[in-house]
C-alpha positions in Angstrom: -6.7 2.4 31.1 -10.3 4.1 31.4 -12.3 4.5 28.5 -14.9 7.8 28.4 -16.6 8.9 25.4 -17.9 12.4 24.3 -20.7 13.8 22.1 -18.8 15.6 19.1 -21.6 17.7 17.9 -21.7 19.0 21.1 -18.0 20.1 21.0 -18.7 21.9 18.3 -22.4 23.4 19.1 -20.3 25.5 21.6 -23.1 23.8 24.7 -22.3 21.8 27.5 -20.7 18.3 27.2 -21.3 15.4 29.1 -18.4 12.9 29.0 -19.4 9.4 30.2 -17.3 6.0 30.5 -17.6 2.8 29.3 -21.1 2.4 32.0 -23.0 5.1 30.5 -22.1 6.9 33.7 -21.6 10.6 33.9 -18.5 11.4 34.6 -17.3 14.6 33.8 -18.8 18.1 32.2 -17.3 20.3 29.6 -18.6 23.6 29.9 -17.4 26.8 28.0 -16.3 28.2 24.4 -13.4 29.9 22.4 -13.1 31.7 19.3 -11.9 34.4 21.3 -9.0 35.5 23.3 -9.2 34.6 26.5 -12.3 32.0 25.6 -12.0 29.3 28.2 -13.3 25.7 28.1 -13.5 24.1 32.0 -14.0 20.1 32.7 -15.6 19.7 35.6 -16.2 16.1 37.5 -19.9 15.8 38.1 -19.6 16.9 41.7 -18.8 20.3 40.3 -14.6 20.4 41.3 -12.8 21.8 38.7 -10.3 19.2 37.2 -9.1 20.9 33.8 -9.2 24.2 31.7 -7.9 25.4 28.5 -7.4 29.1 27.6 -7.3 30.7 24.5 -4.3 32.9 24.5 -3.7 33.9 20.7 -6.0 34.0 17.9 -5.3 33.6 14.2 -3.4 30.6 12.2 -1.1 29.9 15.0 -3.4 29.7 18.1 -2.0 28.9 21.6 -3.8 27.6 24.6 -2.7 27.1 28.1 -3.9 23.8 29.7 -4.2 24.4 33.6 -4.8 21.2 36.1 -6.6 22.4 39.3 -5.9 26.0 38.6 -2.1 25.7 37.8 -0.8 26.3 34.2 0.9 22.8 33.7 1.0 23.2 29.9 1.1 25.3 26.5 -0.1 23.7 23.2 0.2 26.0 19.6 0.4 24.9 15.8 3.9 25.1 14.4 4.9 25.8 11.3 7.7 23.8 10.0 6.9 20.9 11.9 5.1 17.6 10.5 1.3 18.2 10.3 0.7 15.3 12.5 3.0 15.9 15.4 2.1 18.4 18.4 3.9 19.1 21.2 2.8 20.3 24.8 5.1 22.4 26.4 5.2 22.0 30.3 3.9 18.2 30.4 6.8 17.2 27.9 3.7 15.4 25.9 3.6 14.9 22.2 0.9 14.2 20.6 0.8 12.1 17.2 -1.9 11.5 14.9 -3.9 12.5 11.7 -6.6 15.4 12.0 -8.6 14.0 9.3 -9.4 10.5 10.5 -9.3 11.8 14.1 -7.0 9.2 15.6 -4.2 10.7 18.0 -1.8 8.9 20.9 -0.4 11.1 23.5 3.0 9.9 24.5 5.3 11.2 27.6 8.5 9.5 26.3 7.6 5.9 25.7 4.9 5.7 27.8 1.5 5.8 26.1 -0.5 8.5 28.1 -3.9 8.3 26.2 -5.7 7.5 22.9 -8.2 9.9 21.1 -10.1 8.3 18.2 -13.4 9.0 16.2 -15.3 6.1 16.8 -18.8 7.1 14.9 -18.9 9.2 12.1 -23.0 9.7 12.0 -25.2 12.0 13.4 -22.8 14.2 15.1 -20.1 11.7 15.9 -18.6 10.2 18.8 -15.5 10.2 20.3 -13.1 7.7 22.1 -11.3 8.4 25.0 -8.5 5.8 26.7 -6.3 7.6 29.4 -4.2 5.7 32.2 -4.4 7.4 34.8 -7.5 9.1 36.2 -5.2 12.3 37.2 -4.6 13.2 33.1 -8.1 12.5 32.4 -9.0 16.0 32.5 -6.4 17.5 30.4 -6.8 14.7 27.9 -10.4 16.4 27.6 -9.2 19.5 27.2 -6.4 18.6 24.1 -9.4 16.0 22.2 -11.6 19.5 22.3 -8.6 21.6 21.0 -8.1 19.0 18.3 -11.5 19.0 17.5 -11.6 22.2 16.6 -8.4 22.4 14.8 -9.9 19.5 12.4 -12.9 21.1 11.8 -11.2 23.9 10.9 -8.6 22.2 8.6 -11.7 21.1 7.0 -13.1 24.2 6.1 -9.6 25.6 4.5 -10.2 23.9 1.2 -13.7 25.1 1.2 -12.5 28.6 1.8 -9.8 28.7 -0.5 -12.2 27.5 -3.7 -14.6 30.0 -3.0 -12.0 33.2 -2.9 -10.4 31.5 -5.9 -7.4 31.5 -3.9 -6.6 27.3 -5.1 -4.0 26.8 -7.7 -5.6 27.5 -11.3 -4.8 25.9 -14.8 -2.6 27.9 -17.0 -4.3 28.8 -20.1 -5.5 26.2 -23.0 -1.9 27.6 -24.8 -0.1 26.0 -22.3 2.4 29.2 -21.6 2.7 30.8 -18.6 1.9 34.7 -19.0 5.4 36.8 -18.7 6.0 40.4 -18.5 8.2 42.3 -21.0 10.2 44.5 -19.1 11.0 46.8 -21.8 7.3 47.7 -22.5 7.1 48.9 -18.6 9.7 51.3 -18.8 
């Protein structure tokens, strides 16, 4: 297995990422951003071939993105509803993806067989993240899915922020104790 890291601020500052392996050698680039439809992030080895990309195809709470390796859609990832939080699946490359989005530590499995690791490794000053693939050909598209789940956490994060500040959170029912009912034969 190969081990890169990558700069999670920069995932996140929407600027371009320089993934590098256990040598402090360059290897790959992420260049690109999303929010959009059709937003496309590209990994590119540091001759400048094109290894990965991920496209944006839907917006809103179920986003989908196609994965493509050298210009071919191999793959489709999407939240489900339904389906445990921590379970993902990747249509095309029969991969499934298990982990937790708040501590940031994933495996990628085809089958049995471990495909790659994605974990958090320092949470200070803008974080970095752990890469460990086993074969140089998935390296790219295991890129690709730790910048989709970055994303997705940071955006799980911000939910709970969201849903306090639109007083949209569960509320305490009134010192009494009661919950308020309506008296149908007032309203007709």
């Amino acid at each position: 297995m190969r081990t890169l890291f990558l700069n999670q601020a920069a995932l996140s500052a929407r600027a371009t990422t320089v993934i590098r392996d256990d040598q402090n050698q360059s290897r790959y680039l992420l260049v690109g951003k999303w929010g959009m439809r059709a937003d496309v992030l590209s990994v590119y080895t540091i001759a400048g071939a094109l290894e990965a990309e991920v496209k944006q195809d839907s917006l809103g709470l179920l986003p989908k993105f196609r994965l493509l390796y050298h210009r071919q859609v191999v793959g489709q990832v999407s939240k489900t509803f339904g389906v445990i939080r921590e379970v993902l699946f990747i249509r095309g490359l029969n991969w499934v993806i298990m982990g937790n989005l708040n501590n940031g530590r994933f495996k990628i499995y085809h089958g049995r067989e471990l495909i790659g690791t994605i974990e958090n490794v320092d949470h200070t000053a803008g974080g970095t993240v752990r890469l460990d693939i086993d074969h140089p050909d998935h390296e790219g598209l295991v890129i690709c899915l730790a910048a989709i789940l970055d994303r997705w956490a940071k955006h799980q994060q911000k939910l709970p922020n969201l849903l306090k500040k639109h007083s949209w959170a569960p509320q305490r029912l009134p010192s009494s104790g009661l919950a308020p009912t309506i008296n149908h034969e007032e309203t007709r």
